[in-house]
Legacy VTK file of the C-alpha trace (Angstrom):
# vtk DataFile Version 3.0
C-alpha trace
ASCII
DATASET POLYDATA
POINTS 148 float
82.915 34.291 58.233
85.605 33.249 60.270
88.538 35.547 60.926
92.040 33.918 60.284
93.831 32.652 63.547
96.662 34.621 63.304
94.965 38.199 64.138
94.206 36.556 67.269
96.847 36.289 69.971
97.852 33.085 72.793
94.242 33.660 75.068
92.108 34.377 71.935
91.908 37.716 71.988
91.859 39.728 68.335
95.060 42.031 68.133
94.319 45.238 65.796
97.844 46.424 64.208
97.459 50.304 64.583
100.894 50.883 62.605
99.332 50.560 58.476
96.774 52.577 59.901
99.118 55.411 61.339
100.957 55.297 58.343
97.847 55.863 56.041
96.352 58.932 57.918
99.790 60.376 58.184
99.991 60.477 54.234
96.168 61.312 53.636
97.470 64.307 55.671
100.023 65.364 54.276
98.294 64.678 50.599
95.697 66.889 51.461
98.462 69.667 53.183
100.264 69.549 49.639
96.886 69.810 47.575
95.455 72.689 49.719
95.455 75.483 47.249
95.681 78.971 49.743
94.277 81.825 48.622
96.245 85.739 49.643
93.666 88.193 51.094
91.985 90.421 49.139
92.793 93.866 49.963
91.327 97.255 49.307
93.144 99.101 46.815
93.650 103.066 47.003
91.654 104.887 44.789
91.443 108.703 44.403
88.096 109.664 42.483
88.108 113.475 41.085
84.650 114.293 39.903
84.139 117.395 38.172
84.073 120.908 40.115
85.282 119.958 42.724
88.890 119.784 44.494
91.345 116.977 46.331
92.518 117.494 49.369
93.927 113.835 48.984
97.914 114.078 49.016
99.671 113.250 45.884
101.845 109.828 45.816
105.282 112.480 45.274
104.288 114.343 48.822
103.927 110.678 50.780
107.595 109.804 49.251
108.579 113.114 50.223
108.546 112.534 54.102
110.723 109.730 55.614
110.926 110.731 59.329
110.088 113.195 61.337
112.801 114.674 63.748
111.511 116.669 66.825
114.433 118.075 68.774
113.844 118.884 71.976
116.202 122.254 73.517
116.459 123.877 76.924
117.659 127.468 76.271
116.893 130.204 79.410
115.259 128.099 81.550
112.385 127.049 79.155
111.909 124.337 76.699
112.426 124.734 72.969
110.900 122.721 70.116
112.101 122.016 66.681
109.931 119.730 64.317
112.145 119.114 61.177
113.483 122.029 60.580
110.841 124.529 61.847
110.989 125.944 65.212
108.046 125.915 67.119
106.681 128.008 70.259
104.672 125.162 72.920
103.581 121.744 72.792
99.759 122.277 70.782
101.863 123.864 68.180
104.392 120.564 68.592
100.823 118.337 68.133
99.358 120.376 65.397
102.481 119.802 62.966
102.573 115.851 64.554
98.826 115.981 63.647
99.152 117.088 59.970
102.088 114.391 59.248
99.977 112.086 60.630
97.240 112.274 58.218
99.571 112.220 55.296
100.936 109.289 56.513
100.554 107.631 60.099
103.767 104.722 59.703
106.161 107.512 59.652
108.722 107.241 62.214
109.395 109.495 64.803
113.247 110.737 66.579
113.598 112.355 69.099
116.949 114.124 69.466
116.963 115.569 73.072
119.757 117.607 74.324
121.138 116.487 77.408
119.936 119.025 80.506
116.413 119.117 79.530
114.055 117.828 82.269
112.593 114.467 81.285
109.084 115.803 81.889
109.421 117.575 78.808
110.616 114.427 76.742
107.402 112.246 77.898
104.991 115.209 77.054
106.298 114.889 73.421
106.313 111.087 73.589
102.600 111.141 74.625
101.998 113.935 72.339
103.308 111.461 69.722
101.434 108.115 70.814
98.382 110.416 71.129
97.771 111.045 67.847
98.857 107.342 66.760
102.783 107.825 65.760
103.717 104.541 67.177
107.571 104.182 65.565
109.092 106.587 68.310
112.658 106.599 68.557
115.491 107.976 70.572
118.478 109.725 69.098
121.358 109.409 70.941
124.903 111.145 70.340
128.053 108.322 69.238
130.138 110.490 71.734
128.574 109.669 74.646
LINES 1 149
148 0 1 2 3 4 5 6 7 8 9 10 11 12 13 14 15 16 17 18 19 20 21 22 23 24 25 26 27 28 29 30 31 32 33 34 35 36 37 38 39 40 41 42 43 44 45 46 47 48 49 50 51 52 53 54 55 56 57 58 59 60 61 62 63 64 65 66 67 68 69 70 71 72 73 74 75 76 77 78 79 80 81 82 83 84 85 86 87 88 89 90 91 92 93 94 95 96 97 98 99 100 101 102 103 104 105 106 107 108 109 110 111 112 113 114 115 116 117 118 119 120 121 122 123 124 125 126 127 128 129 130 131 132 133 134 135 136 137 138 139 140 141 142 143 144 145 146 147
């Protein structure tokens, strides 16, 4: 079978028009973009199981709504550093990462500020900041005063 004459150009050679073919593939493409159904990962869903006779240390839903942020402030009275984890005043920096440690575990997204007064040496800020990244607190922010 004999190909008409007018697929074939001045010196005889046969001239393929790529353009209806472009065109094609780009629609089978985006047919099959539109049709693709796309499924959401599954996820594990929390669970707390209480068998009989025995007790949950698991914390309750109300005690993870209860903490937003933790605020470590960071004083220089006498000399010597000072250490204030929201609210409660604390004596060194293992009783600084035992507090960290324990809001943590409840709840490891929490964010962290720092609120440093201004003449205490920076050695003491980046021993809480590693105390912090330690344990796996990775929202760690500075406070800083609107005075300043």
């Amino acid at each position: 079978m004999r190909r008409p004459s007018y697929h074939r150009d001045a010196q005889g050679r046969l001239e393929v028009k790529m353009t209806p073919m472009i065109d094609v593939i780009f629609l089978l493409l985006i047919f099959f973009v539109c049709t693709a159904s796309f499924q959401i990962e599954e996820a594990s869903l929390p669970a707390t199981l209480s068998l009989p006779g025995t007790t949950s240390d698991v914390p309750t839903e109300q005690e993870w709504q209860d903490l937003e942020e933790i605020v470590v402030n960071v004083v220089w009275r006498d000399g010597r550093p000072g250490w204030r984890v929201s609210g409660r005043s604390l004596q060194g920096l293992d009783e600084v990462r035992a507090v960290l440690q324990a809001a943590a575990a409840v709840k490891i997204d929490l964010p962290v500020i720092l609120d440093v007064e201004g003449d205490v040496p920076i050695e003491y800020v980046i021993d809480v900041y590693d105390v912090c990244r330690a344990i796996g607190l990775a929202r760690i922010q500075f406070a800083a005063s609107v005075d300043a």
